[in-house]
ZAROBA-750864 format. One record per atom (N, C-alpha, C): x, y, z; atom name; residue number from 1; residue in three letters. Coordinates in pm, 1 decimal, padded with zeros to 6 digits, always signed. Layout:
residues N
+----------+----------+----------+----+-----+-----+
!     east !    north !       up !  a !   k !   r !
+----------+----------+----------+----+-----+-----+
!        X !        Y !        Z ! CA ! NUM ! ALA !
...
+----------+----------+----------+----+-----+-----+
This chain:
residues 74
+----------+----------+----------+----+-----+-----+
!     east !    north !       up !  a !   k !   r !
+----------+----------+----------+----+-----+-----+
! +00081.2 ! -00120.2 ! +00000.0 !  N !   1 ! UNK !
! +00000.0 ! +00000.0 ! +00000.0 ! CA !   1 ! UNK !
! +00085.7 ! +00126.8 ! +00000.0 !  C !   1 ! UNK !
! +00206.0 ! +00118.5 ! +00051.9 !  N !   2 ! UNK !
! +00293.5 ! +00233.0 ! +00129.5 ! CA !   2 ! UNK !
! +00405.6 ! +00231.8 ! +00099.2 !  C !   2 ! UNK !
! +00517.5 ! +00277.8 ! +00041.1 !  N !   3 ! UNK !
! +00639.8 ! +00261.0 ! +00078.8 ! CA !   3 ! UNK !
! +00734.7 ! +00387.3 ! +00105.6 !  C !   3 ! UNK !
! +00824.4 ! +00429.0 ! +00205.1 !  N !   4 ! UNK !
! +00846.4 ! +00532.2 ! +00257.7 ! CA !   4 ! UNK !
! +01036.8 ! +00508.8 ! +00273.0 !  C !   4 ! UNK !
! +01140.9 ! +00544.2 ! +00183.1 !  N !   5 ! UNK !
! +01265.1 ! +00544.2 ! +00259.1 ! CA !   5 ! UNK !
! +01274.9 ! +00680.4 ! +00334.1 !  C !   5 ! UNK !
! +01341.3 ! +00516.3 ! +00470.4 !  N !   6 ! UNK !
! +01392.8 ! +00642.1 ! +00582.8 ! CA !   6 ! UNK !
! +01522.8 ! +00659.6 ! +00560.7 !  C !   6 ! UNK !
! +01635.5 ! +00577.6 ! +00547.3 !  N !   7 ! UNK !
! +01748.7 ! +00637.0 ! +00543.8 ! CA !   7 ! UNK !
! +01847.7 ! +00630.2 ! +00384.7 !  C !   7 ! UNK !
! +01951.7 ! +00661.3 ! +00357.6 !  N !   8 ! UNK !
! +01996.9 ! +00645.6 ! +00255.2 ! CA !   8 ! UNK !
! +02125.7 ! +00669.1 ! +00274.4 !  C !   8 ! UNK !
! +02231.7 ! +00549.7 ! +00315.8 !  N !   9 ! UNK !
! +02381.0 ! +00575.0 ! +00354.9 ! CA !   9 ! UNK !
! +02415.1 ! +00435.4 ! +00275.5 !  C !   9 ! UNK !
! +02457.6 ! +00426.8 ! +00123.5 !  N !  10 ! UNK !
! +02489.8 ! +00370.0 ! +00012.3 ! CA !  10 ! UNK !
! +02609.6 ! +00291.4 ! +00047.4 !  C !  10 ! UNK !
! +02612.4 ! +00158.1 ! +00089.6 !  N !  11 ! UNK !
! +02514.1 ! +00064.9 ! +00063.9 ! CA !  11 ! UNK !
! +02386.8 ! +00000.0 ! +00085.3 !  C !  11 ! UNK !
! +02356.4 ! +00088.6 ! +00215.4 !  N !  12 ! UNK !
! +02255.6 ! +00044.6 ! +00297.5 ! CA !  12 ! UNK !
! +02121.0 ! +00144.0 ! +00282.8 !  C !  12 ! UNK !
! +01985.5 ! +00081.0 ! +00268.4 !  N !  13 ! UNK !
! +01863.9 ! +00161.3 ! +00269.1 ! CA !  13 ! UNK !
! +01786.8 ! +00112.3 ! +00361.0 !  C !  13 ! UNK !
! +01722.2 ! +00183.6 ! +00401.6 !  N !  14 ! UNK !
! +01632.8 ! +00160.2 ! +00570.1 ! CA !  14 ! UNK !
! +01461.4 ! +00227.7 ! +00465.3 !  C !  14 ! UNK !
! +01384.2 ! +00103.9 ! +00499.9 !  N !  15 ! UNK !
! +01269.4 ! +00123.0 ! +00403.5 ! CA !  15 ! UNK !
! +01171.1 ! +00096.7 ! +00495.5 !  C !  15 ! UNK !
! +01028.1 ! +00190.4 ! +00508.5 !  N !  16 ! UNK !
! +00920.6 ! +00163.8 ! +00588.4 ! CA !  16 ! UNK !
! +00824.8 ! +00113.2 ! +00461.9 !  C !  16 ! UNK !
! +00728.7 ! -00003.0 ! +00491.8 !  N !  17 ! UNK !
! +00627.3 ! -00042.4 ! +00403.3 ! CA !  17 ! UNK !
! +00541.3 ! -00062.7 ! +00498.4 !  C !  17 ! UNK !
! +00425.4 ! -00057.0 ! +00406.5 !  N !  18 ! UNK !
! +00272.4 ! -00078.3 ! +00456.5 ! CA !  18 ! UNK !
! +00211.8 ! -00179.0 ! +00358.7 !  C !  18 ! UNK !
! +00181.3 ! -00293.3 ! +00419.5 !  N !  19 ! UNK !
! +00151.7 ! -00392.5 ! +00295.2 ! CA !  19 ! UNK !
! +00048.8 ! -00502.8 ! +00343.3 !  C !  19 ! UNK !
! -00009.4 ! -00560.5 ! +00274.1 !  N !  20 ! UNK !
! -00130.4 ! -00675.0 ! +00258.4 ! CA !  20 ! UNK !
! -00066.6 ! -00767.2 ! +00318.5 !  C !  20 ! UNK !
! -00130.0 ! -00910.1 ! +00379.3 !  N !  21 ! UNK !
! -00075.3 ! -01033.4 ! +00408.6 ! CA !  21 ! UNK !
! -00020.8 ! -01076.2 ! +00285.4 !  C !  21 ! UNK !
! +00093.9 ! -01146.2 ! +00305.0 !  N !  22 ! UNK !
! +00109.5 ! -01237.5 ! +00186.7 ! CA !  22 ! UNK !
! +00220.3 ! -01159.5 ! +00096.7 !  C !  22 ! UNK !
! +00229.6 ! -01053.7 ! +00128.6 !  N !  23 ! UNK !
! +00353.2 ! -00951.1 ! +00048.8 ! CA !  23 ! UNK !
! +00488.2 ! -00993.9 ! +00101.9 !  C !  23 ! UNK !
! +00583.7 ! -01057.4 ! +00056.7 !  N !  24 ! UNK !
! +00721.1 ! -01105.3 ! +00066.6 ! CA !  24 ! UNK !
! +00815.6 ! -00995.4 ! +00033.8 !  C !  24 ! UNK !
! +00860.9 ! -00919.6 ! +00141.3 !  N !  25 ! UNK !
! +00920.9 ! -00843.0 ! +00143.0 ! CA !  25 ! UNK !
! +01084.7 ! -00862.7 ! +00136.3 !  C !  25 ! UNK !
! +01128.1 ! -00990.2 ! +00116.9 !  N !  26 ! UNK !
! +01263.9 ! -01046.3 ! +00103.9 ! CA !  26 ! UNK !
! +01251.9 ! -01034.5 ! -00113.0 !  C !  26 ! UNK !
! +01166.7 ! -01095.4 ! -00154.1 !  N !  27 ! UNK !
! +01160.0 ! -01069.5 ! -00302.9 ! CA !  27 ! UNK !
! +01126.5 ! -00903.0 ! -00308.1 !  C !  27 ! UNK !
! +01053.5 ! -00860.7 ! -00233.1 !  N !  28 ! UNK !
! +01055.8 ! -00693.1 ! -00303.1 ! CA !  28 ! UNK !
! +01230.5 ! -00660.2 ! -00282.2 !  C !  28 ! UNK !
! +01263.8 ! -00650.8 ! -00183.5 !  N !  29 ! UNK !
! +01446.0 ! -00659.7 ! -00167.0 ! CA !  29 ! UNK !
! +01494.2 ! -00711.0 ! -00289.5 !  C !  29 ! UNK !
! +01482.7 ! -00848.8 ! -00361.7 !  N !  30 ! UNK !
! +01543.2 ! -00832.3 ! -00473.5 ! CA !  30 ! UNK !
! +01517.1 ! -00804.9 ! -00564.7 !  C !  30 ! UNK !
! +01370.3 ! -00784.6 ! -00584.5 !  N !  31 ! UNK !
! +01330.8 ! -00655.8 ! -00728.7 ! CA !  31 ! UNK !
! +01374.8 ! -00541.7 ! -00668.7 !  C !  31 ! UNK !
! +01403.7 ! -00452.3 ! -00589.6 !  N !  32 ! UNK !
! +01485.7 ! -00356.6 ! -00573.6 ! CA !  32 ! UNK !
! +01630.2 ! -00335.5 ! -00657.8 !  C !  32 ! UNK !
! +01705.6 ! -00445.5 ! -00552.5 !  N !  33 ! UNK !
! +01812.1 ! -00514.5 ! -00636.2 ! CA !  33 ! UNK !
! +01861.3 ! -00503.5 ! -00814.7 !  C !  33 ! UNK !
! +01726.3 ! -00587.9 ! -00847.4 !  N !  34 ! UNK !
! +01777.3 ! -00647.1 ! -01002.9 ! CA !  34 ! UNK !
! +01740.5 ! -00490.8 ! -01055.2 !  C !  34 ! UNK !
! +01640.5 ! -00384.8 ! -01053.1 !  N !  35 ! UNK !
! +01583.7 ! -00238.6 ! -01078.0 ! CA !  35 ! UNK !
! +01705.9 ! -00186.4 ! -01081.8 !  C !  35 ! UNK !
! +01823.8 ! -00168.8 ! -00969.9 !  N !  36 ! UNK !
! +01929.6 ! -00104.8 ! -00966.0 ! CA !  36 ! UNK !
! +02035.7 ! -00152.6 ! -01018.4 !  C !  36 ! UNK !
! +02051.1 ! -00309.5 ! -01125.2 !  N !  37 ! UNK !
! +02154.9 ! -00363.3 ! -01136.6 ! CA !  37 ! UNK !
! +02237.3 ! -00379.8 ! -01030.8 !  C !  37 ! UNK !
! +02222.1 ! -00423.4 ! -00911.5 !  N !  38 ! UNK !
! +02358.7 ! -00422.0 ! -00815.0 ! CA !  38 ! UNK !
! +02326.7 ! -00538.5 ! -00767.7 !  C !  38 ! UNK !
! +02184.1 ! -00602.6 ! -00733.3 !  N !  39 ! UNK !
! +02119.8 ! -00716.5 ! -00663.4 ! CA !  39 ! UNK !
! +02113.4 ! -00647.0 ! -00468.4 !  C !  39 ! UNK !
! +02027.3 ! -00691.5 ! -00422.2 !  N !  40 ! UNK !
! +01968.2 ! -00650.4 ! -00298.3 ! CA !  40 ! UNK !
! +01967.4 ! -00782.7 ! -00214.5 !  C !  40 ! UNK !
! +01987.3 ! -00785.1 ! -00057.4 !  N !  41 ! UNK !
! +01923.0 ! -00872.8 ! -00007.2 ! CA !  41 ! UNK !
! +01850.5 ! -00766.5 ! +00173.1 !  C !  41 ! UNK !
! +01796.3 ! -00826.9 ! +00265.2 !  N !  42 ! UNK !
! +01768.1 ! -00807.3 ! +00367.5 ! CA !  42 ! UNK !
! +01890.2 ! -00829.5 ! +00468.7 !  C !  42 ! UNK !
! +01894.7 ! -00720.8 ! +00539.6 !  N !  43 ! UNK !
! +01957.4 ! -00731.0 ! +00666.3 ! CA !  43 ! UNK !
! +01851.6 ! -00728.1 ! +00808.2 !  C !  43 ! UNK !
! +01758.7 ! -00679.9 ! +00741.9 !  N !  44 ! UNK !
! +01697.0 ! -00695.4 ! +00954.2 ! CA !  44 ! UNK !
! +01554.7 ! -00693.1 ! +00835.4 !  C !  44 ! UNK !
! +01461.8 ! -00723.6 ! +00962.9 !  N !  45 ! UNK !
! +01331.4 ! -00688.2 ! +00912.4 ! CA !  45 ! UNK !
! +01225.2 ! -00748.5 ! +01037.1 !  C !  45 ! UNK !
! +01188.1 ! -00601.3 ! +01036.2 !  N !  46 ! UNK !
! +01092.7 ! -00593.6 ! +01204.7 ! CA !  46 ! UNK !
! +00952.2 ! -00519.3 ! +01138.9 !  C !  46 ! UNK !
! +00846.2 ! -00645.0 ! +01202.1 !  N !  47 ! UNK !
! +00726.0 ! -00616.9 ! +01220.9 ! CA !  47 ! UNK !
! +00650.7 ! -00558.9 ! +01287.6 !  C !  47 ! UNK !
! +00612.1 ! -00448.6 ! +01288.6 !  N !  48 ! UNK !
! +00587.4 ! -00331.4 ! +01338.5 ! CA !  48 ! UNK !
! +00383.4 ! -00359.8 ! +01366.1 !  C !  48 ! UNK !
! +00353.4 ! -00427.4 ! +01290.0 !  N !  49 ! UNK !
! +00150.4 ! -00439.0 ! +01308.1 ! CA !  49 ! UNK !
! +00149.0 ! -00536.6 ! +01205.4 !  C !  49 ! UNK !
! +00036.8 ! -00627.1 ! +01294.4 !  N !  50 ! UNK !
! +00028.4 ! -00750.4 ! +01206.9 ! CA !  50 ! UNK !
! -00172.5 ! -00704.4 ! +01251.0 !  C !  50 ! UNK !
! -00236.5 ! -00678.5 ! +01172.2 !  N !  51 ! UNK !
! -00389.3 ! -00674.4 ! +01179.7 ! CA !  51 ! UNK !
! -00404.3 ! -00591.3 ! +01292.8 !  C !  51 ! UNK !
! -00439.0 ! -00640.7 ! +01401.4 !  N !  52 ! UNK !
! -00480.6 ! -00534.6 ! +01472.7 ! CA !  52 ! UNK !
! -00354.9 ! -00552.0 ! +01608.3 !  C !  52 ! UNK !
! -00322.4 ! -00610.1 ! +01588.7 !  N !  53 ! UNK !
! -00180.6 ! -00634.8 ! +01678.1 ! CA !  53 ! UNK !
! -00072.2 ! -00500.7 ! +01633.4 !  C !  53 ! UNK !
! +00010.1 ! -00480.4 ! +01764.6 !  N !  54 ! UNK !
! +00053.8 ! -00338.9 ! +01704.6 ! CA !  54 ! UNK !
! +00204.3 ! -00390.0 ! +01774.8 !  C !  54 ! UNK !
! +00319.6 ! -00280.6 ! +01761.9 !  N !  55 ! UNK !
! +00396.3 ! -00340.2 ! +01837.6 ! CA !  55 ! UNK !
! +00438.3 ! -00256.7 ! +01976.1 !  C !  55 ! UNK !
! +00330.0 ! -00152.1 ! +01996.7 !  N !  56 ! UNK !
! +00311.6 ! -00106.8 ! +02082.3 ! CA !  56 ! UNK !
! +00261.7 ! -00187.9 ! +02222.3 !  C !  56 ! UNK !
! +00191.4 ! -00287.7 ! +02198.9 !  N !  57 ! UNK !
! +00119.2 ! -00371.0 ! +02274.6 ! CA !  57 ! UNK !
! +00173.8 ! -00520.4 ! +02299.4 !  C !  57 ! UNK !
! +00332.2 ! -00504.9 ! +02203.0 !  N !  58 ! UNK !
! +00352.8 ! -00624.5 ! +02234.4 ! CA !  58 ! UNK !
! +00429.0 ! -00656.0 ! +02387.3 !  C !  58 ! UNK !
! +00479.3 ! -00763.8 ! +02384.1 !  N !  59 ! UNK !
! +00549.5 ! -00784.8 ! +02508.7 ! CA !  59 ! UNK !
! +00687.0 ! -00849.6 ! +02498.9 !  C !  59 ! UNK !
! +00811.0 ! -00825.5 ! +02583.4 !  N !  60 ! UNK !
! +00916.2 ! -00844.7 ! +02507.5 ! CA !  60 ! UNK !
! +00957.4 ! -01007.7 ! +02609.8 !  C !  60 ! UNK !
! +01057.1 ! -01073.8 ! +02548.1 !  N !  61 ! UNK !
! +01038.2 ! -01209.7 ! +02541.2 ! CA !  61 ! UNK !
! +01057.4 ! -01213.9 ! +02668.6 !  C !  61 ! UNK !
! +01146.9 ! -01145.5 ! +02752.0 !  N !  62 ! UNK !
! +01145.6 ! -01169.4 ! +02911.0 ! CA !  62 ! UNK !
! +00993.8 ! -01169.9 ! +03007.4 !  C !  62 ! UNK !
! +00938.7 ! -01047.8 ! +02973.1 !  N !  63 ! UNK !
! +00798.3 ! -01078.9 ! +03036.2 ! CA !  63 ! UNK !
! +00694.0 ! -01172.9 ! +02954.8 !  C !  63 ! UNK !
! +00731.9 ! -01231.6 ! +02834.8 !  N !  64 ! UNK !
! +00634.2 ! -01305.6 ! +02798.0 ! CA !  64 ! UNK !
! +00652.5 ! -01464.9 ! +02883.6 !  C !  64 ! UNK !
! +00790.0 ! -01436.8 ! +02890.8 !  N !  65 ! UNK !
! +00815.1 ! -01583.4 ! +02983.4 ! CA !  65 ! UNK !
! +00809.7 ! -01595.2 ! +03118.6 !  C !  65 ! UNK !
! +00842.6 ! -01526.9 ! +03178.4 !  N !  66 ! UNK !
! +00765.2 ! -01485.6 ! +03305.3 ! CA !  66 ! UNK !
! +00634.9 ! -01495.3 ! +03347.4 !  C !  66 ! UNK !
! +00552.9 ! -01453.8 ! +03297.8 !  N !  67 ! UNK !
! +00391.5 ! -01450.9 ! +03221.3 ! CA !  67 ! UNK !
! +00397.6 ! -01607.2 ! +03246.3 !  C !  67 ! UNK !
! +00467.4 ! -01685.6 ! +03129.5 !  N !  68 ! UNK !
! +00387.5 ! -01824.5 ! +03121.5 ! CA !  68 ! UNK !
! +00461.0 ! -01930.0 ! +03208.7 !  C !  68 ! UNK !
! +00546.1 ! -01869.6 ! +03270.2 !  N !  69 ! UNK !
! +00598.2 ! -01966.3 ! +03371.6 ! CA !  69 ! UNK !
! +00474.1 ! -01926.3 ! +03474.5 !  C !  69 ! UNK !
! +00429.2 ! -01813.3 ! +03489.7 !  N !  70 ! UNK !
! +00279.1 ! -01780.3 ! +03636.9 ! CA !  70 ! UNK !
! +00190.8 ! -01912.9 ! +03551.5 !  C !  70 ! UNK !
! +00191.4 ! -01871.4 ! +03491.3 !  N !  71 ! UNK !
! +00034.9 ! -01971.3 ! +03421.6 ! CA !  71 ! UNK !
! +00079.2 ! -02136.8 ! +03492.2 !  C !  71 ! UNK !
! +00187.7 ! -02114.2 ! +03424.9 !  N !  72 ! UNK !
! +00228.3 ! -02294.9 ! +03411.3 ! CA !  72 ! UNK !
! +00211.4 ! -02331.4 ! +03598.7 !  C !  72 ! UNK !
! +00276.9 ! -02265.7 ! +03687.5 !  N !  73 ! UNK !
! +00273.2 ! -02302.5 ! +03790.3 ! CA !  73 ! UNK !
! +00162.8 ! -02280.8 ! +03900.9 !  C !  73 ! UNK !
! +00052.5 ! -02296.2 ! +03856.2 !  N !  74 ! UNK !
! -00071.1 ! -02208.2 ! +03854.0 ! CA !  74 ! UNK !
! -00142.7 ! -02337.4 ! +03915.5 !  C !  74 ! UNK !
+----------+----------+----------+----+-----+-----+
């Protein structure tokens, strides 16, 4: 739906997208790539909202385990 570069320090591009399920953002990386003749791959790639899940609301792996060790010993 979206695509937004944030940074631009050559070799490296830092890219925000907004996209549908099912959009493979490792192949948009290499149609980037083959577009520029140089070839592209991914270095990081963080999910920021998956539907109504945000990553504001998520929880980071220490309290998620914490969390399910209460449950488990419950």
């Amino acid at each position: 739906y979206e695509m937004e570069s944030l940074e631009c320090e050559l070799p490296r591009l830092k890219i925000r997208g907004r996209c549908s399920k099912g959009t493979c953002i490792r192949s948009l990386a290499n149609e980037i790539g083959t577009a520029l003749h140089s070839g592209a791959h991914l270095t990081g790639l963080r999910r920021t909202r998956s539907g109504g899940f945000t990553l504001e609301n998520a929880w980071n792996l220490d309290d998620f385990l914490e969390n399910l060790q209460n449950l488990e010993t419950k």
